[in-house]
Biopython code that builds the backbone (N, CA, C, O; Angstrom):
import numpy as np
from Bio.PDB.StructureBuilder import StructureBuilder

atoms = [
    (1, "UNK", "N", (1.316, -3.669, -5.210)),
    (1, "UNK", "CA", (0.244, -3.641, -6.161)),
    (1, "UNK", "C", (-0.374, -2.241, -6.247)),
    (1, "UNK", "O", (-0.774, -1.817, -7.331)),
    (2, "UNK", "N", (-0.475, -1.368, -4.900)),
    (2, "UNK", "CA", (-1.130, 0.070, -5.059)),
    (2, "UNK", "C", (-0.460, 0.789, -5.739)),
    (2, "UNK", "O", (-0.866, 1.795, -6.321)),
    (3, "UNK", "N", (0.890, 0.258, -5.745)),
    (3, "UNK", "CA", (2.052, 1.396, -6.822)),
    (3, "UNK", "C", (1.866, 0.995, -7.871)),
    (3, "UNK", "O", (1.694, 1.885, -8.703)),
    (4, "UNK", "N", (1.809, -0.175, -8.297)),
    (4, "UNK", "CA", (1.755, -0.173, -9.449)),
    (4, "UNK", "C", (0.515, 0.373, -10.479)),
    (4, "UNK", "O", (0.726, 0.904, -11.569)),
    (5, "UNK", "N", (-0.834, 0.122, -9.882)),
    (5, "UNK", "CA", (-2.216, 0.727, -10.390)),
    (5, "UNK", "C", (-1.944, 2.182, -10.287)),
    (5, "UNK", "O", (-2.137, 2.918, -11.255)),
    (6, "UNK", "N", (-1.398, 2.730, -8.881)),
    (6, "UNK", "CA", (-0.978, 4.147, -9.025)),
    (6, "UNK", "C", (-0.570, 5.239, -10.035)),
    (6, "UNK", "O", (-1.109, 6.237, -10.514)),
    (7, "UNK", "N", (1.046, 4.388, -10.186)),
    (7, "UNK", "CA", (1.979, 4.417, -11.436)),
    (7, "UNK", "C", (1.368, 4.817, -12.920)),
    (7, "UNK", "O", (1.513, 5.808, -13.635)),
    (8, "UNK", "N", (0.358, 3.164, -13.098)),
    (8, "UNK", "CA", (-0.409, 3.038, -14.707)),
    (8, "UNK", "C", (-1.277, 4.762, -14.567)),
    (8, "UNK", "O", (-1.095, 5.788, -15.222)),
    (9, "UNK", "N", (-2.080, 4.506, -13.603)),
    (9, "UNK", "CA", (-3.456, 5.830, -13.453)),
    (9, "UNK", "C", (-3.135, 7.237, -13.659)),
    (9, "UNK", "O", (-3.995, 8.046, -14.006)),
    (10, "UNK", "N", (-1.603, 7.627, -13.400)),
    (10, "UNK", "CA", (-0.633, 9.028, -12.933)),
    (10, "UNK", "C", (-0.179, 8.669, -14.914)),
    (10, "UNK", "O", (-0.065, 9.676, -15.613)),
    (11, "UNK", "N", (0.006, 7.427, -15.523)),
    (11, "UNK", "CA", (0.863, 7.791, -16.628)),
    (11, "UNK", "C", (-0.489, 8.530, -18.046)),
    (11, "UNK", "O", (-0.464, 9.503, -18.799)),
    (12, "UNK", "N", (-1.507, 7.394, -17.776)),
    (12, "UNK", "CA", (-2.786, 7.553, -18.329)),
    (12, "UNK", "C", (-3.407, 8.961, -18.406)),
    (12, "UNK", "O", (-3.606, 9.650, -19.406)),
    (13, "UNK", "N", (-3.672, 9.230, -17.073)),
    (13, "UNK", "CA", (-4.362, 10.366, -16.839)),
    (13, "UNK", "C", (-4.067, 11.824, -17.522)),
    (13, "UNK", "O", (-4.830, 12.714, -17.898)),
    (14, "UNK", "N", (-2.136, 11.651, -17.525)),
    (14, "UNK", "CA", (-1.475, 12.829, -17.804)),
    (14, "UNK", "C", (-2.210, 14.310, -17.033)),
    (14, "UNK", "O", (-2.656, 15.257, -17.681)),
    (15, "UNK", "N", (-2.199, 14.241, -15.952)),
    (15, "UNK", "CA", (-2.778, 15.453, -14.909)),
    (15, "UNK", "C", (-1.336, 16.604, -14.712)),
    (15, "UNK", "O", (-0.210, 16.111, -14.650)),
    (16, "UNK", "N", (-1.461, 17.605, -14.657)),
    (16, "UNK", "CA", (-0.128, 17.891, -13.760)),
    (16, "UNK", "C", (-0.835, 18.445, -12.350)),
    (16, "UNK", "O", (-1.961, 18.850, -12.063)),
    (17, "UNK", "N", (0.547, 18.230, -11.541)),
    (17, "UNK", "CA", (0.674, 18.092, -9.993)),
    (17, "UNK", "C", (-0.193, 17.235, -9.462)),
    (17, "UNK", "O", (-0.855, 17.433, -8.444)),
    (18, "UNK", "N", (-0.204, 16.120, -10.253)),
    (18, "UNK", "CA", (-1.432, 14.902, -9.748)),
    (18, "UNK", "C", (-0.485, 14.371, -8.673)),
    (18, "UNK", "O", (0.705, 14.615, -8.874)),
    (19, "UNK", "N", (-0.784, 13.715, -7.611)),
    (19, "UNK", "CA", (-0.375, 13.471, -6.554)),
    (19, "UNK", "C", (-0.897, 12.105, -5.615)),
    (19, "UNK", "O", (-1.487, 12.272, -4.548)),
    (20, "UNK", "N", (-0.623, 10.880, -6.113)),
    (20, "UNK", "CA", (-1.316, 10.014, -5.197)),
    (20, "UNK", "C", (-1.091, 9.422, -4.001)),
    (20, "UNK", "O", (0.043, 9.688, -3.604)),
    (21, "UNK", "N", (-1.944, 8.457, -2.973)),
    (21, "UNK", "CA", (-1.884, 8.771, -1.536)),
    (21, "UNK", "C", (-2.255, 6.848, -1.353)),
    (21, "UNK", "O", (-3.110, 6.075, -1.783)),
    (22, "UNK", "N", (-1.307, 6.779, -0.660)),
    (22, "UNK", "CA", (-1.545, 5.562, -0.776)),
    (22, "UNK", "C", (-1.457, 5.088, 0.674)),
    (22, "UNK", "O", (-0.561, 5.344, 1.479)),
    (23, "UNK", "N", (-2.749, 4.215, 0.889)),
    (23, "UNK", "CA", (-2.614, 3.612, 2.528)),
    (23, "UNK", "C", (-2.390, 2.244, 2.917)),
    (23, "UNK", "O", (-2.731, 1.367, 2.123)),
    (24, "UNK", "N", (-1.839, 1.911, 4.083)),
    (24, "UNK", "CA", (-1.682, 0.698, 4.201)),
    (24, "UNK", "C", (-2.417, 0.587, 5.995)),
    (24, "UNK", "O", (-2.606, 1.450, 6.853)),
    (25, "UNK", "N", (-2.604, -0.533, 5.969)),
    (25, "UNK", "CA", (-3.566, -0.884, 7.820)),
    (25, "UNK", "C", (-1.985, -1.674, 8.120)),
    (25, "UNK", "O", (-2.095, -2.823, 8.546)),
    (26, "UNK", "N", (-0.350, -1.081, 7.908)),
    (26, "UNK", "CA", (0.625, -2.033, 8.377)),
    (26, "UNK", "C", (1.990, -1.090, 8.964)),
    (26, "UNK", "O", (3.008, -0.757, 8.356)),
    (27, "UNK", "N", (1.680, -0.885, 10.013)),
    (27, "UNK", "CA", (2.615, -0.293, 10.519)),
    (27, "UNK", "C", (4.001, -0.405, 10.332)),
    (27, "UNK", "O", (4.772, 0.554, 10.369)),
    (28, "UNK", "N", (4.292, -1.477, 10.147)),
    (28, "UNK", "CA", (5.819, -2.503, 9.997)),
    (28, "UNK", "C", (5.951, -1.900, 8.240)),
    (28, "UNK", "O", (6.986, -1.237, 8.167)),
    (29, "UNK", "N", (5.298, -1.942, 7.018)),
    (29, "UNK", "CA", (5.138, -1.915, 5.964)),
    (29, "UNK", "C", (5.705, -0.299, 5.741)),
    (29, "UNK", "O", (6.446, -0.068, 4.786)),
    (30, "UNK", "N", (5.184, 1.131, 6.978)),
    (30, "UNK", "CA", (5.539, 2.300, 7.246)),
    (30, "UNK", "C", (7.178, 2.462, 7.269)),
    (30, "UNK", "O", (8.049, 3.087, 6.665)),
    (31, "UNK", "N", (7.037, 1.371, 8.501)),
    (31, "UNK", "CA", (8.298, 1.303, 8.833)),
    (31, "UNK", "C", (9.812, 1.303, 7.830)),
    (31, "UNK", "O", (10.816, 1.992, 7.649)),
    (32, "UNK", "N", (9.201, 0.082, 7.377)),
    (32, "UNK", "CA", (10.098, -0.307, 6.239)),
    (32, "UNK", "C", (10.592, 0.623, 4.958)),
    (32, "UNK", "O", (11.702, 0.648, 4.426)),
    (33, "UNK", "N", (9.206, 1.498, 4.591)),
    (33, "UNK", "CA", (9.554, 2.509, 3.862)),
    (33, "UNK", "C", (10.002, 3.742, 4.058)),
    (33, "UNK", "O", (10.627, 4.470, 3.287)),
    (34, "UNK", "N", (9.454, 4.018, 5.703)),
    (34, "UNK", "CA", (10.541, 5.475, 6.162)),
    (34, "UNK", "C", (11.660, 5.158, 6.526)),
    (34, "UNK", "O", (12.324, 6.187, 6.653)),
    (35, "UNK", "N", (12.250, 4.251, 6.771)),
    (35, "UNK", "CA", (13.616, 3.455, 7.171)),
    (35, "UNK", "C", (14.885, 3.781, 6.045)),
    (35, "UNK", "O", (14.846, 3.699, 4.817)),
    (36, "UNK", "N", (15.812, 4.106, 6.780)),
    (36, "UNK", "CA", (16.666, 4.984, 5.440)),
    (36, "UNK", "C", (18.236, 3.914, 6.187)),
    (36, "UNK", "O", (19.079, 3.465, 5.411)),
    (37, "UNK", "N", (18.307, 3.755, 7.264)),
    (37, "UNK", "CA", (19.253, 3.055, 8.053)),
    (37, "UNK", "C", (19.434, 1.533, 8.308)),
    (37, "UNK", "O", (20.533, 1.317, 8.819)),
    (38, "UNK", "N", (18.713, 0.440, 8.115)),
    (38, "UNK", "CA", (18.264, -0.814, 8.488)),
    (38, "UNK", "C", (18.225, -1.222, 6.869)),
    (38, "UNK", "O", (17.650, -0.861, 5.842)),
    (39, "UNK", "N", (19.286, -2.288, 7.340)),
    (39, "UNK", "CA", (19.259, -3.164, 5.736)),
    (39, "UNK", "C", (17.967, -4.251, 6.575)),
    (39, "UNK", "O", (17.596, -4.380, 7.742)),
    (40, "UNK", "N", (17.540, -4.956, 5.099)),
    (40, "UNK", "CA", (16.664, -5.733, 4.857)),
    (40, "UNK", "C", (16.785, -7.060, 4.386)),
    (40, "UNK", "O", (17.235, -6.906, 3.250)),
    (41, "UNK", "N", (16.629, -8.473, 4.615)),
    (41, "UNK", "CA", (16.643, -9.269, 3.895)),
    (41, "UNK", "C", (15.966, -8.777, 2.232)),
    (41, "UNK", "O", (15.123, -7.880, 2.230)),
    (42, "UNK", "N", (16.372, -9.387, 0.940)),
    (42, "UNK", "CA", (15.839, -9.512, -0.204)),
    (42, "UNK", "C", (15.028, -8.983, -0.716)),
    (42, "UNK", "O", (14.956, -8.078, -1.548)),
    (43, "UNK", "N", (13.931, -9.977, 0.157)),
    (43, "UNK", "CA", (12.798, -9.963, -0.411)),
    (43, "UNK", "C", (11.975, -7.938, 0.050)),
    (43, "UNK", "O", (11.343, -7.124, -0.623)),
    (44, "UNK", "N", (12.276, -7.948, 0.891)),
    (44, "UNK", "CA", (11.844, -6.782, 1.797)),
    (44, "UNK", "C", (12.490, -5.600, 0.740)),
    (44, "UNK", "O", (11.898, -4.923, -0.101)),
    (45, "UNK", "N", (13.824, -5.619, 1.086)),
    (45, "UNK", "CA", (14.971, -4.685, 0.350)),
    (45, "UNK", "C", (13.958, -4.360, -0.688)),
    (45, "UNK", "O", (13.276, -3.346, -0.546)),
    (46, "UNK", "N", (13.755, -5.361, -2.024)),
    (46, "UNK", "CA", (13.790, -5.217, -2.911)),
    (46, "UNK", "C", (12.012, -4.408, -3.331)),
    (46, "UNK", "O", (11.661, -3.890, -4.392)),
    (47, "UNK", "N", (11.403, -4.547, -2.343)),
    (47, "UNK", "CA", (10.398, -4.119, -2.815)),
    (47, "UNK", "C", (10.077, -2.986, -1.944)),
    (47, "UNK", "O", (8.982, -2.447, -2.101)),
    (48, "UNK", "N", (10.743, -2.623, -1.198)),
    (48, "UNK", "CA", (11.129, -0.939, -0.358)),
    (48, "UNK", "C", (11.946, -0.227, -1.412)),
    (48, "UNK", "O", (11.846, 0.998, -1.338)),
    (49, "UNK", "N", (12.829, -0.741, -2.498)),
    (49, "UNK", "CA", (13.562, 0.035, -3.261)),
    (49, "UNK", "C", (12.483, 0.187, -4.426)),
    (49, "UNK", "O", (12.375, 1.292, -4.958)),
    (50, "UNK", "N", (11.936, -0.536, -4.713)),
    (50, "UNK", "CA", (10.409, -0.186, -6.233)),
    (50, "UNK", "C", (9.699, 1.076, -5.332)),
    (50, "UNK", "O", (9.761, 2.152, -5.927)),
    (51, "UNK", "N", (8.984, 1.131, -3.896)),
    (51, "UNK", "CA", (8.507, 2.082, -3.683)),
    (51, "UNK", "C", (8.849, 3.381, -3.019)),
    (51, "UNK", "O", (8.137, 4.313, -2.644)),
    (52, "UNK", "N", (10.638, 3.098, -2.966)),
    (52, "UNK", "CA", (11.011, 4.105, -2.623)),
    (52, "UNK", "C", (10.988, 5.109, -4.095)),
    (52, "UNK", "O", (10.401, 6.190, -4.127)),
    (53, "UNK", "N", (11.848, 4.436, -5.445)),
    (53, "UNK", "CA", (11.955, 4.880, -6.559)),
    (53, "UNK", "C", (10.519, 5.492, -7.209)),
    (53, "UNK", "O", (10.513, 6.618, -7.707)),
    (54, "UNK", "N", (9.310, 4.656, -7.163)),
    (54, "UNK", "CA", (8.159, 5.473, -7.835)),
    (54, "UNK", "C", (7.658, 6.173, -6.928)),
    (54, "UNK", "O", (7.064, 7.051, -7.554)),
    (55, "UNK", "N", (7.450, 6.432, -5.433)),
    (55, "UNK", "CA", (6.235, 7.081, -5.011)),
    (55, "UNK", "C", (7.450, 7.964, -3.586)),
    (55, "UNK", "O", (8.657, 7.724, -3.568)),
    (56, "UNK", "N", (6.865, 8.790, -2.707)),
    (56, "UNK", "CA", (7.740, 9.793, -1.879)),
    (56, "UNK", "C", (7.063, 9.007, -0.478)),
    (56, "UNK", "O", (5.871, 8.814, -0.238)),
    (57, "UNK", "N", (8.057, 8.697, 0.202)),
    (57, "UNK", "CA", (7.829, 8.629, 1.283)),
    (57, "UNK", "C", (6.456, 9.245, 2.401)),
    (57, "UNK", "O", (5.866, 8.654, 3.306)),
    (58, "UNK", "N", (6.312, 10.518, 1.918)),
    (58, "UNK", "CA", (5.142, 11.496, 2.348)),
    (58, "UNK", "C", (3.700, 11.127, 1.666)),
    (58, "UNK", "O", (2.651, 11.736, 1.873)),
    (59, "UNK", "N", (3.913, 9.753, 0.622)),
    (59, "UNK", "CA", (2.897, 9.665, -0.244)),
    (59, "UNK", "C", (1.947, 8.174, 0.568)),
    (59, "UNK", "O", (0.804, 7.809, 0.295)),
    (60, "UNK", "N", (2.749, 7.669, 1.425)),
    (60, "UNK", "CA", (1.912, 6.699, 2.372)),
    (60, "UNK", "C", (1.296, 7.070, 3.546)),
    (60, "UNK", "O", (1.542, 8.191, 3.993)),
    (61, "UNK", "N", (0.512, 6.306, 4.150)),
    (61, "UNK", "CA", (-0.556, 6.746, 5.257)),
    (61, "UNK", "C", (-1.111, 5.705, 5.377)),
    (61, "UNK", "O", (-1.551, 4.957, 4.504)),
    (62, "UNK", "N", (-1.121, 5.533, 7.373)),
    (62, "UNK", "CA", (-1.487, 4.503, 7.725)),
    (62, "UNK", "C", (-3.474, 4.755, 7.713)),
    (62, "UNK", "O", (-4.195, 5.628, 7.231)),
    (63, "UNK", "N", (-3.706, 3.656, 8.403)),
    (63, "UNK", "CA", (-5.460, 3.459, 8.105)),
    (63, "UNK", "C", (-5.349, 2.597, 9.142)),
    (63, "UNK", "O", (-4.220, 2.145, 9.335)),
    (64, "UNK", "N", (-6.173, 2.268, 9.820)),
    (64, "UNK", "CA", (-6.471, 1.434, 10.979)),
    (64, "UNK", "C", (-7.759, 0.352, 9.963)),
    (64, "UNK", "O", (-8.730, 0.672, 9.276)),
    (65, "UNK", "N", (-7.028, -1.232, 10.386)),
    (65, "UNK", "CA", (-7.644, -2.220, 10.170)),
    (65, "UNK", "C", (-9.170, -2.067, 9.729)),
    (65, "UNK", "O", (-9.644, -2.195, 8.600)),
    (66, "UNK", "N", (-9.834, -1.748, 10.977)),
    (66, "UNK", "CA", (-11.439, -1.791, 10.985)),
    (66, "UNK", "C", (-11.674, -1.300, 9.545)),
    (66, "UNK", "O", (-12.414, -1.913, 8.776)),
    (67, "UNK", "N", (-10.942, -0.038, 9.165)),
    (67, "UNK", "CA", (-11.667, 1.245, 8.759)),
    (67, "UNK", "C", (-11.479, 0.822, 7.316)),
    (67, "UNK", "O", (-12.180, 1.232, 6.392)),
    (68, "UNK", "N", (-10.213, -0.255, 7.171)),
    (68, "UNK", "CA", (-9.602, -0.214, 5.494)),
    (68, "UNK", "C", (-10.771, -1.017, 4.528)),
    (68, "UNK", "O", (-11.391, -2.035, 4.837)),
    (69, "UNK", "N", (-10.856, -0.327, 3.420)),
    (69, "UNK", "CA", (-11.758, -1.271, 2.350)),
    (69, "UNK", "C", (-11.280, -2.431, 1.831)),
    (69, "UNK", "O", (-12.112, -3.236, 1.412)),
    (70, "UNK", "N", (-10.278, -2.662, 1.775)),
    (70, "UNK", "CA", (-9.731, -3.652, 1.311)),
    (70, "UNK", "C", (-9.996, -4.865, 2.072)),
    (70, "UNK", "O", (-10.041, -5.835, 1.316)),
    (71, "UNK", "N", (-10.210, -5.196, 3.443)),
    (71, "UNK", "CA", (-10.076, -5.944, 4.522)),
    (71, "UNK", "C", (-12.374, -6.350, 4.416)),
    (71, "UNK", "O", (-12.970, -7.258, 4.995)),
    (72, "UNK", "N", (-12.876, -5.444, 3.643)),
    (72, "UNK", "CA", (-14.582, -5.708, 3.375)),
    (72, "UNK", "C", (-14.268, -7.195, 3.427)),
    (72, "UNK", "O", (-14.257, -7.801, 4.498)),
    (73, "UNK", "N", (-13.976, -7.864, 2.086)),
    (73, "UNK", "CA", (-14.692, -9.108, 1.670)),
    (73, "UNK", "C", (-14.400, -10.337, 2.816)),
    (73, "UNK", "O", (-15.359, -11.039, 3.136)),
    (74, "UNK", "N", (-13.205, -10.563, 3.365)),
    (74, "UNK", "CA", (-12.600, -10.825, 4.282)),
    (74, "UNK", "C", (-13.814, -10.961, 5.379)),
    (74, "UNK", "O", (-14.660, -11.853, 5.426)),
    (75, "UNK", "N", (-13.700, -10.108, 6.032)),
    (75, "UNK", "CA", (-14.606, -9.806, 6.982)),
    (75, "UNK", "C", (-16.051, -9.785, 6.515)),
    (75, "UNK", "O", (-16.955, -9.744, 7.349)),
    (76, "UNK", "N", (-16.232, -9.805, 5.570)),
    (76, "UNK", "CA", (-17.885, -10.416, 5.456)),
    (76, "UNK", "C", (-18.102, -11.795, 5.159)),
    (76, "UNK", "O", (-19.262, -12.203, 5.099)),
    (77, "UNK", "N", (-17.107, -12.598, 4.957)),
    (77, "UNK", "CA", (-17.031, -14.041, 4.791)),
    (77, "UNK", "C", (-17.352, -14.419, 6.057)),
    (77, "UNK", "O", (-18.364, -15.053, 6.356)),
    (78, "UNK", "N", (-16.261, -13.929, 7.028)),
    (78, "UNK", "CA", (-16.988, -14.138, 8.234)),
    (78, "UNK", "C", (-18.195, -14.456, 9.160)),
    (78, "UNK", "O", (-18.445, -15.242, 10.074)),
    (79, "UNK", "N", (-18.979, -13.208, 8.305)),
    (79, "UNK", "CA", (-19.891, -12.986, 8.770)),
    (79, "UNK", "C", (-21.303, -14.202, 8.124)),
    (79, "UNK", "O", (-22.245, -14.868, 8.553)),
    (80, "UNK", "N", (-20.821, -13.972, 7.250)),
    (80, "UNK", "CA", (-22.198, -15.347, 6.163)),
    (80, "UNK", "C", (-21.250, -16.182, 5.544)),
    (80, "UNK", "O", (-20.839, -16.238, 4.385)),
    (81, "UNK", "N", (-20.958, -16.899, 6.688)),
    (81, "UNK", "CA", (-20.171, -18.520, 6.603)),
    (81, "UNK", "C", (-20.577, -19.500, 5.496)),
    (81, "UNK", "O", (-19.897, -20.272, 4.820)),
    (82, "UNK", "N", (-22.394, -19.134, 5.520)),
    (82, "UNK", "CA", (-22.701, -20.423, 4.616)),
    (82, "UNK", "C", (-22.409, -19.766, 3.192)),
    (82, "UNK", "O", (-21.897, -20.592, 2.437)),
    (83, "UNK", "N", (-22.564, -18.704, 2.703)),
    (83, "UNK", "CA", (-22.539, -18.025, 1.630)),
    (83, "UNK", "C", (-20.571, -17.964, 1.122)),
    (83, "UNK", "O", (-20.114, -17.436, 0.108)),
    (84, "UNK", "N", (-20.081, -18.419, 1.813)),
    (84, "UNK", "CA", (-18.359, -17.764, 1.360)),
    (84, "UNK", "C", (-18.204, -19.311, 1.065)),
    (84, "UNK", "O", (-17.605, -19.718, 0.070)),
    (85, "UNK", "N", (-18.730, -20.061, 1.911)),
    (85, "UNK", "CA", (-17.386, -21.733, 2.409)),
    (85, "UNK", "C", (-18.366, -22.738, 1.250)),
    (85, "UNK", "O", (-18.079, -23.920, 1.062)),
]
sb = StructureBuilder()
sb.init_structure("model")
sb.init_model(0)
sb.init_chain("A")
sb.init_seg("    ")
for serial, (resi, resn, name, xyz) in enumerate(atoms, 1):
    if name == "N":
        sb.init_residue(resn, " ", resi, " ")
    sb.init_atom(name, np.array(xyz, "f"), 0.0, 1.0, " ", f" {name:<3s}", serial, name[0])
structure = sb.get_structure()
């Protein structure tokens, strides 16, 4: 999904040497995309080959759990049980 909003934002924008940076809190997810040797079941394969083709290997970066924004709403449900459930 980050490639793809990426992708749209880089076609829109028309910047040159625009450059986007995309993070994941998934080590295994790293893995999978610096991995040039290790076939993949399918499902995996197939969506390591979409982000190998649009974005550079050098263009991901990990993030540690705590720190990621994405993981907010999640973790504030948590927190005000009566307000989420």
């Amino acid at each position: 999904m980050a490639l793809e909003v990426g992708c749209m934002l880089e076609a829109e924008i028309q910047y040159e040497n625009l450059r986007s940076t995309y993070w994941t809190d998934s080590k295994a997810v790293l893995g999978y995309i610096s991995n040039e040797s290790r076939r993949f079941h399918t499902f995996v394969a197939n969506r390591v080959q979409l982000i190998r083709e649009d974005s550079s290997v050098s263009a991901w970066k990990y993030i540690e759990s705590e720190m990621n924004p994405a993981d907010d709403g999640p973790r504030d449900c948590d927190s005000v049980s009566n307000i989420c459930r």
